[in-house]
N, CA, C and O atoms as CSV, one atom per row, in Angstrom:
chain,resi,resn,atom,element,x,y,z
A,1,UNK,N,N,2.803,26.928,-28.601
A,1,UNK,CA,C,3.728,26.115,-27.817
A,1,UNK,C,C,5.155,26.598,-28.063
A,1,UNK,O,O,5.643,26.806,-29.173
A,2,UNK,N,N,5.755,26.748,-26.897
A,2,UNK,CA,C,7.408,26.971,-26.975
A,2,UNK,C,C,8.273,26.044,-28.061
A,2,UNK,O,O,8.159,24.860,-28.381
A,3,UNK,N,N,9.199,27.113,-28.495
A,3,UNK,CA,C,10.335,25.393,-29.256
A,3,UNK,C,C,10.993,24.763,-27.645
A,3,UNK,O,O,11.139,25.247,-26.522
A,4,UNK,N,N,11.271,23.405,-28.309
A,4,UNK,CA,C,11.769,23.012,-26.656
A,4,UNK,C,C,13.038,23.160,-26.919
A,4,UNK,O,O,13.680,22.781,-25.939
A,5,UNK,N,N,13.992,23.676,-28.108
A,5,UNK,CA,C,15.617,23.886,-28.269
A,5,UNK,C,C,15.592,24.837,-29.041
A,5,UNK,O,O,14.877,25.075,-30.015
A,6,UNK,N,N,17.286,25.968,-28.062
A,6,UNK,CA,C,17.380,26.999,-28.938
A,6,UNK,C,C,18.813,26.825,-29.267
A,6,UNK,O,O,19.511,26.434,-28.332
A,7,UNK,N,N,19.367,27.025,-30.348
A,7,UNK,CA,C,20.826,27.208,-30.669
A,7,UNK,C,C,21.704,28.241,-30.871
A,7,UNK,O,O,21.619,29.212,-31.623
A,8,UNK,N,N,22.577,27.899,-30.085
A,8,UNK,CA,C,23.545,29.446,-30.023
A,8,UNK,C,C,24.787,29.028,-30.684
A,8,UNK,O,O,25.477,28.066,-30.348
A,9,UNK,N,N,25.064,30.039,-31.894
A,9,UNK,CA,C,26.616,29.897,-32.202
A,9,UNK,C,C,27.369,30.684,-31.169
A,9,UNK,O,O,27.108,31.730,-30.575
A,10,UNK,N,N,28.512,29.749,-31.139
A,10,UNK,CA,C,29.814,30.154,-30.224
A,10,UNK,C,C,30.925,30.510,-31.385
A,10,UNK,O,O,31.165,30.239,-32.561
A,11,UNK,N,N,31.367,31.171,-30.462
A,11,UNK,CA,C,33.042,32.384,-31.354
A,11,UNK,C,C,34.052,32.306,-30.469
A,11,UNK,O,O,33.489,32.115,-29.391
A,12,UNK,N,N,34.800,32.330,-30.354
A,12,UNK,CA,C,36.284,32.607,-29.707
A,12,UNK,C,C,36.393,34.749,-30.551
A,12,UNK,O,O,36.424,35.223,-31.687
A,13,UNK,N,N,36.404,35.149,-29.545
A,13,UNK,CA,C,36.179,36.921,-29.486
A,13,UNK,C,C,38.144,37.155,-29.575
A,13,UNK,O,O,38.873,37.309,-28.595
A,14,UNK,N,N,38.567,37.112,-30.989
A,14,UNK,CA,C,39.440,37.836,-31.144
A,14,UNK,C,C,40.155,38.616,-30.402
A,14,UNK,O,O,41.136,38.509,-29.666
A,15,UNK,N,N,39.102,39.824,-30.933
A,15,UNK,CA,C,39.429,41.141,-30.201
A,15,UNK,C,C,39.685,41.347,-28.718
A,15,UNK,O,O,40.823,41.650,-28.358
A,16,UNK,N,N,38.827,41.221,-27.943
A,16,UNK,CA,C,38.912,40.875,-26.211
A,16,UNK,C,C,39.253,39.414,-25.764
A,16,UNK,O,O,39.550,39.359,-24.570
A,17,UNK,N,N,39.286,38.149,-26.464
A,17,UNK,CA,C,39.727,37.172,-25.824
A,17,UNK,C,C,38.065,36.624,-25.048
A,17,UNK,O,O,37.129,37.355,-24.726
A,18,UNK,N,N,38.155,35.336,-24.945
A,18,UNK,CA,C,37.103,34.798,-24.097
A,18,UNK,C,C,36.026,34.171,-25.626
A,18,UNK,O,O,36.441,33.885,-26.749
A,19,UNK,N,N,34.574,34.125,-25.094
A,19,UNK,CA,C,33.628,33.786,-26.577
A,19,UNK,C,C,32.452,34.564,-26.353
A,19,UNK,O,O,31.971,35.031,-25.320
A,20,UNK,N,N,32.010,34.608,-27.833
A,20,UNK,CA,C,30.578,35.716,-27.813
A,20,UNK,C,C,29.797,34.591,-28.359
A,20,UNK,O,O,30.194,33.831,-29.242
A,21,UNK,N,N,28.480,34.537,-27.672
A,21,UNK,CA,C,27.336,33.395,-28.275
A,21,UNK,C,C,26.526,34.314,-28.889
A,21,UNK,O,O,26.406,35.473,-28.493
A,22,UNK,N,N,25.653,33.587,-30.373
A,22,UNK,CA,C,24.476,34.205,-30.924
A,22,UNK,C,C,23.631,33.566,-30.836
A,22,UNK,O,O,23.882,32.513,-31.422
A,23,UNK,N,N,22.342,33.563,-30.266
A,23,UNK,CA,C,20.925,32.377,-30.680
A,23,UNK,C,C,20.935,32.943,-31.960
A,23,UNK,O,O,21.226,33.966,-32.581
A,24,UNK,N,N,20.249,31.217,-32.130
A,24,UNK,CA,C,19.796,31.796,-34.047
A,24,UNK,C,C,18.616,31.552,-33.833
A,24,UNK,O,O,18.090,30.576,-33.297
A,25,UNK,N,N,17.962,32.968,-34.502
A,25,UNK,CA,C,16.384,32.962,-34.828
A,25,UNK,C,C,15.916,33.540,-33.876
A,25,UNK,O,O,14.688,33.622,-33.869
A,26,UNK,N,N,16.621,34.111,-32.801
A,26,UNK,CA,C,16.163,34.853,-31.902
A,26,UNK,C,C,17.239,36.178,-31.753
A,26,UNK,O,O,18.245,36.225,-32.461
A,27,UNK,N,N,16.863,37.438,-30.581
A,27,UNK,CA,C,17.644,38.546,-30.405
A,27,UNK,C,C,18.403,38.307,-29.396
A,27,UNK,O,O,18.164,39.088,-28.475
A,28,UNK,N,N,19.394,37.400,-29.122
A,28,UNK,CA,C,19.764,36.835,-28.073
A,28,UNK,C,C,21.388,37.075,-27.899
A,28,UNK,O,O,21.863,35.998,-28.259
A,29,UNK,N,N,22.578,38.023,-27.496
A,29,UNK,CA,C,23.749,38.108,-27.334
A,29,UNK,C,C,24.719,38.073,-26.426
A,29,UNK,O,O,25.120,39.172,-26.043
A,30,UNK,N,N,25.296,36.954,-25.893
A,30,UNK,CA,C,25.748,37.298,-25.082
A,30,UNK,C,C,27.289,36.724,-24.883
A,30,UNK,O,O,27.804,36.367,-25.943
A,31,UNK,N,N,27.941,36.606,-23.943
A,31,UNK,CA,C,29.366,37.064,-23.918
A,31,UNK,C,C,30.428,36.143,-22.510
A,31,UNK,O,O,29.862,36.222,-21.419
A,32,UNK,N,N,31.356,35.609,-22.484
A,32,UNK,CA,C,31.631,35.087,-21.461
A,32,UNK,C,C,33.317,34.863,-21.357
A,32,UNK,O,O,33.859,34.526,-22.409
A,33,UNK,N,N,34.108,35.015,-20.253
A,33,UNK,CA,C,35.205,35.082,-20.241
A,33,UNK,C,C,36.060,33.449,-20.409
A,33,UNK,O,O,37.285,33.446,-20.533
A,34,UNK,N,N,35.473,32.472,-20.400
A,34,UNK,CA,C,35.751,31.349,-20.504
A,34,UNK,C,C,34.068,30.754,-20.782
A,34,UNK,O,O,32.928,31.214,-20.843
A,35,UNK,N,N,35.004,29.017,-20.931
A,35,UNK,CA,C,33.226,28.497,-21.631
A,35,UNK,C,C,32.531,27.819,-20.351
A,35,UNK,O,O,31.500,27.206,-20.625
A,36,UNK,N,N,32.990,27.822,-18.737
A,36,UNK,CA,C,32.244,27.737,-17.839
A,36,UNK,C,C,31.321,28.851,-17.928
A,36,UNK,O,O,30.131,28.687,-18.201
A,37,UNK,N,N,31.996,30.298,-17.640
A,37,UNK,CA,C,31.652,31.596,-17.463
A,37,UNK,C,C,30.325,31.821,-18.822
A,37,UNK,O,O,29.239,32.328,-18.541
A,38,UNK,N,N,30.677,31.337,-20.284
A,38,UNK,CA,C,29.806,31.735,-21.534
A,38,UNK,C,C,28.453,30.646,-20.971
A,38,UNK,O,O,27.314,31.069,-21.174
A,39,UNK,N,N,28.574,29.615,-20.451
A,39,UNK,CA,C,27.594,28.729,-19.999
A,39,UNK,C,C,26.337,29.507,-19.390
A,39,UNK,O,O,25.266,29.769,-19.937
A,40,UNK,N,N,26.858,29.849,-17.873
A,40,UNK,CA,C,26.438,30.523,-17.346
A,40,UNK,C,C,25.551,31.856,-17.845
A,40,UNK,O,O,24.367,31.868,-17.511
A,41,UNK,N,N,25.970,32.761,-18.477
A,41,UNK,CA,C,25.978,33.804,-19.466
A,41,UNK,C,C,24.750,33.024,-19.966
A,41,UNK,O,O,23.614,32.941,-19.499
A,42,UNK,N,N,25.271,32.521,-20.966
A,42,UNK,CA,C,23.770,31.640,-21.785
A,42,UNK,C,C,22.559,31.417,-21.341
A,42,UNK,O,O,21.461,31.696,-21.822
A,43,UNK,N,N,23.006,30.656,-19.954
A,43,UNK,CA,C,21.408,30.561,-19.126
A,43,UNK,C,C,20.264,31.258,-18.629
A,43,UNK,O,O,19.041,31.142,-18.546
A,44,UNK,N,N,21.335,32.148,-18.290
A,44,UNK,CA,C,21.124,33.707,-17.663
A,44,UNK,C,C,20.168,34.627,-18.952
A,44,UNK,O,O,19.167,35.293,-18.688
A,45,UNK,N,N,20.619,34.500,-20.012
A,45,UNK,CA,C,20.687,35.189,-21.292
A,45,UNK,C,C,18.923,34.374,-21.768
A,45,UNK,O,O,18.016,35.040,-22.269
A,46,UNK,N,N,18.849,33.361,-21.557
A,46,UNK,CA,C,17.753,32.813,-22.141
A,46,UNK,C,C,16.766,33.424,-20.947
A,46,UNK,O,O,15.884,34.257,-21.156
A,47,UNK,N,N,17.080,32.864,-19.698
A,47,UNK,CA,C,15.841,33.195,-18.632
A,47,UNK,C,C,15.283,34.778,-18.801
A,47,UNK,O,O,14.165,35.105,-18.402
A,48,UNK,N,N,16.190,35.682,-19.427
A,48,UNK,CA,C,16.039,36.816,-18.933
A,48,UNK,C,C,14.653,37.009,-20.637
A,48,UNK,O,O,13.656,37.724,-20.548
A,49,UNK,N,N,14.948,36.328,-21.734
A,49,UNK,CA,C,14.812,36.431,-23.167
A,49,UNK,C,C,13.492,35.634,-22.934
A,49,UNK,O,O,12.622,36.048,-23.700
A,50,UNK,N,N,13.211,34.976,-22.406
A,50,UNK,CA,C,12.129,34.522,-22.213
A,50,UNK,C,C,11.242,34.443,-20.747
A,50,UNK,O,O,10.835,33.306,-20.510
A,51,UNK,N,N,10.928,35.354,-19.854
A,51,UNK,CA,C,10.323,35.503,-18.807
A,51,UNK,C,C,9.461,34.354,-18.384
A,51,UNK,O,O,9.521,33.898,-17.242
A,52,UNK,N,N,8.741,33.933,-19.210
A,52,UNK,CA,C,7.307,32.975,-18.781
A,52,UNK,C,C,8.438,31.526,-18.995
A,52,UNK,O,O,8.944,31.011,-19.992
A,53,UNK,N,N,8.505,31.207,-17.433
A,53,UNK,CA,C,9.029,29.936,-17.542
A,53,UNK,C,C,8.413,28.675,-18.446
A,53,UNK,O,O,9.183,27.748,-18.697
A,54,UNK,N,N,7.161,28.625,-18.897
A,54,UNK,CA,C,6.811,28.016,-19.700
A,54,UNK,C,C,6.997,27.928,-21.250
A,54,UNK,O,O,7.037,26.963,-22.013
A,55,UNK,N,N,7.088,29.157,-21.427
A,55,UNK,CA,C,7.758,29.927,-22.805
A,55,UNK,C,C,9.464,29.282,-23.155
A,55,UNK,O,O,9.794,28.922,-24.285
A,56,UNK,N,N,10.067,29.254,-22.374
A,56,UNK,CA,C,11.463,28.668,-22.148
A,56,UNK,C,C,12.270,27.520,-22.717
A,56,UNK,O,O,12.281,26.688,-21.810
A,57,UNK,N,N,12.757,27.177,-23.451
A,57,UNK,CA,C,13.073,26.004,-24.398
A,57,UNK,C,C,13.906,25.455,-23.230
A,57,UNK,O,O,14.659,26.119,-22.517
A,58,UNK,N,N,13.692,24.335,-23.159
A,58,UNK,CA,C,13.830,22.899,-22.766
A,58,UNK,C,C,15.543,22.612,-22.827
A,58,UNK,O,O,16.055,22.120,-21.821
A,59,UNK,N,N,16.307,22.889,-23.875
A,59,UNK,CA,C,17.216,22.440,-24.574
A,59,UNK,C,C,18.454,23.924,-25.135
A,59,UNK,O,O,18.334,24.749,-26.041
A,60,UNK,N,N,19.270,23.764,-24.376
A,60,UNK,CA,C,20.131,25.066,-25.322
A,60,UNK,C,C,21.246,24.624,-25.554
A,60,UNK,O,O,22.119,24.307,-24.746
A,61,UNK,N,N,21.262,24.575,-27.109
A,61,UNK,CA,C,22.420,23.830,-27.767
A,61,UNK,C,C,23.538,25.080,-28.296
A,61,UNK,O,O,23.409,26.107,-28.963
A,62,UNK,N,N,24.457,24.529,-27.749
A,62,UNK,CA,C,25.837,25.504,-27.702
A,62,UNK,C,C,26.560,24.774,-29.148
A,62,UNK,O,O,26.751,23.563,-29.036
A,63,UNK,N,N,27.071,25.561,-30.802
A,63,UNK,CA,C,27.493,25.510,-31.751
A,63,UNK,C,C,28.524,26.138,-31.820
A,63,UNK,O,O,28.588,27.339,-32.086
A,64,UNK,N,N,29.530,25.350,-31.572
A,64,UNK,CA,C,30.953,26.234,-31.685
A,64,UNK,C,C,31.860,26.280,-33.305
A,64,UNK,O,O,32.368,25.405,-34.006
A,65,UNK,N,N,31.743,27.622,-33.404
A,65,UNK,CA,C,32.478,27.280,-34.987
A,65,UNK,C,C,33.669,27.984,-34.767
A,65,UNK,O,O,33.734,28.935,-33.989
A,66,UNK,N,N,34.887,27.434,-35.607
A,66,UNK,CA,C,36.138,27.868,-35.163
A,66,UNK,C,C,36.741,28.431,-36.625
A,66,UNK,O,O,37.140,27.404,-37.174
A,67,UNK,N,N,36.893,29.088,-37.147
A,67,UNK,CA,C,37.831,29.674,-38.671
A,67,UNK,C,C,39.595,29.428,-38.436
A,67,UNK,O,O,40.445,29.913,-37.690
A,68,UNK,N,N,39.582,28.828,-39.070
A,68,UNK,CA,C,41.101,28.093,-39.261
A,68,UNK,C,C,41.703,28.796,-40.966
A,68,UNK,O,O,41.233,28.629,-42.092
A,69,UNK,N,N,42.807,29.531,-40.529
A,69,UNK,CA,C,43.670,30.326,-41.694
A,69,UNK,C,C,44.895,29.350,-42.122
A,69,UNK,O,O,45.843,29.257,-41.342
A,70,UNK,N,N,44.902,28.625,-43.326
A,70,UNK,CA,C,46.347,27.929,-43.921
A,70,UNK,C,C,47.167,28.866,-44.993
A,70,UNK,O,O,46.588,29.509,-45.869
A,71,UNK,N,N,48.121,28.862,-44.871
A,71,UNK,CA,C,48.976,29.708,-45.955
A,71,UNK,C,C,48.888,28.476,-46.762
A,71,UNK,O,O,48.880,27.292,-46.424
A,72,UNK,N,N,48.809,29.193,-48.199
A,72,UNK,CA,C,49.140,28.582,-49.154
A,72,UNK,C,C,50.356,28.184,-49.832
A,72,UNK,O,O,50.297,27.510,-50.860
């Protein structure tokens, strides 16, 4: 049986601007110029990662982690 939820960490992409998502526990990468656009991306990114619509988790939970720098 499929998991019915997959989780993707979200990034804010430095380097180019926009966010890069990772599934965890799967080979899953993908990339989006805003977080309408990374949405999209995501969906796209799973359908393609899992072919057999039955295979397909139910649930894709978007984890946004943000790194915050304080001077001391």
């Amino acid at each position: 049986m499929a998991d019915s939820e997959i989780t993707f960490e979200v990034r804010e992409d430095e380097a180019e601007g926009g966010y890069v998502a990772r599934a965890l526990g799967h080979a899953i990468f993908t990339q989006g110029d805003d977080l309408e656009d990374l949405r999209t991306m995501v969906k796209d990114a799973v359908a393609c990662h899992f072919a057999d619509p039955a295979s397909r988790p139910k649930i894709i939970r978007l984890h946004f982690v943000r790194d915050e720098v304080l001077a001391s």
